[in-house]
TORFITOR-576570 format. One line per 10 residues: their letters; for each residue x, y, z of C-alpha. Coordinates in steps of 0.05 Angstrom, whole numbers. Layout:
A = X,Y,Z  ...
//
This chain:
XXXXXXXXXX = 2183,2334,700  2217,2353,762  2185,2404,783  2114,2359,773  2159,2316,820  2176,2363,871  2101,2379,866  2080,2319,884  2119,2304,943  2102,2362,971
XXXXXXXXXX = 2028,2346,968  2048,2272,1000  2074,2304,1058  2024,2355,1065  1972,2305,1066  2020,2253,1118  2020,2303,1166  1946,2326,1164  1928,2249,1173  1975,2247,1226
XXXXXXXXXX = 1944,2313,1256  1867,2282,1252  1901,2213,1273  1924,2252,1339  1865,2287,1351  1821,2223,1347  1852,2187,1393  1849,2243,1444  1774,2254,1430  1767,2170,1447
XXXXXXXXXX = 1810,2179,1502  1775,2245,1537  1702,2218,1516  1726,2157,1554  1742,2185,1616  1688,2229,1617  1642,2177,1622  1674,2137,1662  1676,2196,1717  1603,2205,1698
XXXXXXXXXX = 1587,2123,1715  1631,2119,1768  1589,2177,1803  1520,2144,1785  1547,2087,1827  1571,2041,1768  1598,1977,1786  1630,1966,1714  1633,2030,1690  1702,2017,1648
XXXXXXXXXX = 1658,1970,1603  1610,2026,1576  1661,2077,1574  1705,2034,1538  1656,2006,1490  1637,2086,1468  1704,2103,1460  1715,2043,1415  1664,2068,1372  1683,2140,1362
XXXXXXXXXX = 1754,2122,1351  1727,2068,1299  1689,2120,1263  1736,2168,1258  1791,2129,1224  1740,2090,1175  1724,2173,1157  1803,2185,1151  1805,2135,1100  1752,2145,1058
XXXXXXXXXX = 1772,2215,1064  1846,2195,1033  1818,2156,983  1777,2213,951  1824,2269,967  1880,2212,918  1826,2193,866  1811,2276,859  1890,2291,851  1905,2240,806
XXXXXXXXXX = 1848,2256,753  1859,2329,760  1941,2312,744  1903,2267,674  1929,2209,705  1872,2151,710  1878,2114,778  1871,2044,749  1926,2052,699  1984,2013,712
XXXXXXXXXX = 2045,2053,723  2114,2054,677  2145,2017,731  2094,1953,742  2095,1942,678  2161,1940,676  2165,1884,729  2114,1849,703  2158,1841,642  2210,1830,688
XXXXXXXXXX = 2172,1768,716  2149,1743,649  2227,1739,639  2241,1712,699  2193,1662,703  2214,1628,628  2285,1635,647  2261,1588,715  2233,1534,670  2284,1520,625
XXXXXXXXXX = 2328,1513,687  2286,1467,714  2277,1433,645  2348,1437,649  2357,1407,713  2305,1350,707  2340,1322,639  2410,1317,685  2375,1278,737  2340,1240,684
XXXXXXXXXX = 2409,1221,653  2433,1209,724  2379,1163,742  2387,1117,673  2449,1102,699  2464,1028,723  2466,1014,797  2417,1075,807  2362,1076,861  2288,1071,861
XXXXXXXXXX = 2295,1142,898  2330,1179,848  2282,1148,804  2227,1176,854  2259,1242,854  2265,1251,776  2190,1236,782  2166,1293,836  2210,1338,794  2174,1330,732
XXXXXXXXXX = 2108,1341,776  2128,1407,796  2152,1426,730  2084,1412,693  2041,1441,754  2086,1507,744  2073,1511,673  2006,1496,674  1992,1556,719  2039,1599,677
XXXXXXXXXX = 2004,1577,612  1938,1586,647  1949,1656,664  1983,1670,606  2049,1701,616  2082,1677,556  2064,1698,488  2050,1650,437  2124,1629,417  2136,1619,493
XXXXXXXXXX = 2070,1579,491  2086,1534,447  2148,1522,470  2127,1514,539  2078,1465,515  2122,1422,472  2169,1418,542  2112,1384,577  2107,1332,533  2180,1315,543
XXXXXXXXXX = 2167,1317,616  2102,1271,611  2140,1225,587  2198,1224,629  2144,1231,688  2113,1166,659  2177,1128,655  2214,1147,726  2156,1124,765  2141,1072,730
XXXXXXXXXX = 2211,1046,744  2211,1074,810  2149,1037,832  2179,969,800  2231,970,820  2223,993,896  2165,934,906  2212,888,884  2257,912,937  2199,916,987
XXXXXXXXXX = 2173,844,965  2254,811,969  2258,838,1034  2186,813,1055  2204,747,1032  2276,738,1082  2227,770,1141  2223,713,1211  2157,743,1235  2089,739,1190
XXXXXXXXXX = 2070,813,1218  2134,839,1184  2113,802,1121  2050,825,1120  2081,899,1130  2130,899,1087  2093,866,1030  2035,916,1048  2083,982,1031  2105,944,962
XXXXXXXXXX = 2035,945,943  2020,1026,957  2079,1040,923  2051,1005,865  1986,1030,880  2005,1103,880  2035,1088,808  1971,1059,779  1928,1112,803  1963,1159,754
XXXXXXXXXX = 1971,1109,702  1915,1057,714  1935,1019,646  1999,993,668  1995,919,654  2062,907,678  2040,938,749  1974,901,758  2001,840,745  2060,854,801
XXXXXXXXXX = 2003,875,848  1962,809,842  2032,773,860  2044,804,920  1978,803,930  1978,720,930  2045,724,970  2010,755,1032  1952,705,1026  2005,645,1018
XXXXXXXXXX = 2037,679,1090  1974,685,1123  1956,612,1103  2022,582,1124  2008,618,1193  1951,587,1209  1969,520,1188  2026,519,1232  1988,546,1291  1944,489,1277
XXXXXXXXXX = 2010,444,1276  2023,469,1340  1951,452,1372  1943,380,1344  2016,367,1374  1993,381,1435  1935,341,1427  1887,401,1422  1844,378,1365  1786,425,1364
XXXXXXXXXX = 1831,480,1359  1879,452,1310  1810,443,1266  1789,521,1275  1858,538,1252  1858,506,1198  1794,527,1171  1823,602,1178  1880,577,1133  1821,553,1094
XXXXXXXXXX = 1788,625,1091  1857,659,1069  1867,602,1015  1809,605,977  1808,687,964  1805,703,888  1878,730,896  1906,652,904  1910,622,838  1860,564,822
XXXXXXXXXX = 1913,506,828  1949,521,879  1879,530,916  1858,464,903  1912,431,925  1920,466,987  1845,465,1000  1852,387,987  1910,378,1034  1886,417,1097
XXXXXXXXXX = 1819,382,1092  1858,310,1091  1886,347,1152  1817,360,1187  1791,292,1172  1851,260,1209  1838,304,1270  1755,286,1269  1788,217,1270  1824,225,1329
XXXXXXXXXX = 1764,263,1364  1716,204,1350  1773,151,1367  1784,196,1425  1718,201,1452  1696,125,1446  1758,104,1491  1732,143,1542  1654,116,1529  1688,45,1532
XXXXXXXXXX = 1735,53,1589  1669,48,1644  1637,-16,1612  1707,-53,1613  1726,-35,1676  1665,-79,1721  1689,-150,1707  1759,-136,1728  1746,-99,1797  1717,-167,1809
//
């Protein structure tokens, strides 16, 4: 009633100012005891005496407000069960809010529900982009880590539940599908533009960031044929780059005439060849040709090095 009301207020700001009255006289307690000792140190010939005085009127002054509060706490606990009102009741208005945010919260999903099936339809759309696709995905993330917790803590009642429930299912599967696409069709992207790179570092790079996105599909849906079987392909395309590297590098060298190193460089294209990602054929006929290479170049070393043997022992007879 009102005057229960009126009551009650009054008792608030009887209380307020009594704290604020104990509140006061604490701090001028600290404040005196601290100066009083102080005077009392500095006299005795103290060469810190701020540090002591200080440190006892901390502690008063942290005594007398942890006894101010458990003071308040009894003095509200004793008022509210001598009113009949039980302290850990909730009041008219919380639970108002809370039904309030039980509303609010189901009216937020099916906006987002809402919202993701738009972008869905948006992203299904010809000439779309693996981002949108990407988007639709993280959206559908959200949404199911939102309801999850909401289900969890179980602020919808069972109608709601269900509901909510048979939404995620939608959403799993339009999760599934969006990154699924997303991921195929940005490492394609990633592997075109890979392919049209001059330097075999930005190969390597670009083909590199096809396979994460790929691989941060799979680890979500590990089962993807489809995916694995795009992996091991751009897997074999960086170890076709790194072989054609080093077999030009060794090019290079045995143009020169450096044959020893046009040899070590092709047995590093020999290392990148024969990993398990290079299929078998195309690993034996590589590995075949490069070591028809190598044998020519021991060739030359031999033919090389008995010219020089022979040029001493022919040279005698015709200085005479």
């Amino acid at each position: 009633t009102t005057e229960e009301q009126l009551l009650f207020a009054r008792n608030v700001a009887q209380a307020r100012s009594l704290s604020r009255l104990y509140l006061v006289g604490a701090i001028v307690l600290a404040v005196g005891l601290f100066f009083g000792l102080w005077w009392i140190l500095v006299s005795g010939g103290d060469e810190a005496p701020w540090l002591p005085a200080g440190l006892a009127a901390s502690v008063v002054l942290l005594v007398a407000l942890s006894a101010r509060e458990v003071v308040m706490r009894r003095a509200w606990t004793r008022y509210l069960l001598e009113n009949g009102i039980s302290p850990n009741r909730p009041s008219r208005s919380s639970q108002r809010s809370r039904s309030q945010k039980k509303g609010f919260s189901a009216s937020l999903h099916s906006a987002a529900l809402r919202a993701i099936q738009k972008q869905s339809s948006a992203a299904d759309r010809p000439g779309s982009t693996p981002e949108m696709h990407l988007d639709v995905a993280q959206l559908c993330h959200d949404y199911l880590a939102s309801t999850d917790e909401a289900i969890r803590s179980g602020s919808h009642g069972s109608e709601k539940g269900i509901a909510l429930r048979a939404s995620q299912e939608r959403v799993r599967s339009l999760h599934r599908h969006h990154l699924l696409t997303w991921a195929r069709g940005q490492s394609q992207l990633l592997t075109h533009e890979a392919q049209q790179r001059a330097r075999t570092f930005d190969k390597i790079e670009t083909a590199t960031r096809a396979l994460d996105c790929l691989d941060s599909a799979l680890r979500i849906y590990p089962d993807e044929v489809e995916l694995s079987e795009s992996r091991v392909a751009i897997e074999e395309f960086i170890a076709s780059v790194k072989v054609a590297h080093w077999v030009e590098l060794a090019e290079r060298s045995a143009f020169k005439g450096q044959y020893r190193r046009a040899i070590d460089r092709y047995r590093d294209a020999l290392f990148y060849l024969n990993q398990d990602v290079v299929k078998a054929d195309v690993r034996t006929a590589g590995t075949q040709k490069i070591e028809r290479e190598i044998e020519k170049l021991k060739g030359r070393l031999r033919s090389g090095n008995g010219a020089h043997q022979r040029k001493p022992d022919g040279s005698g007879p015709d200085s005479d």
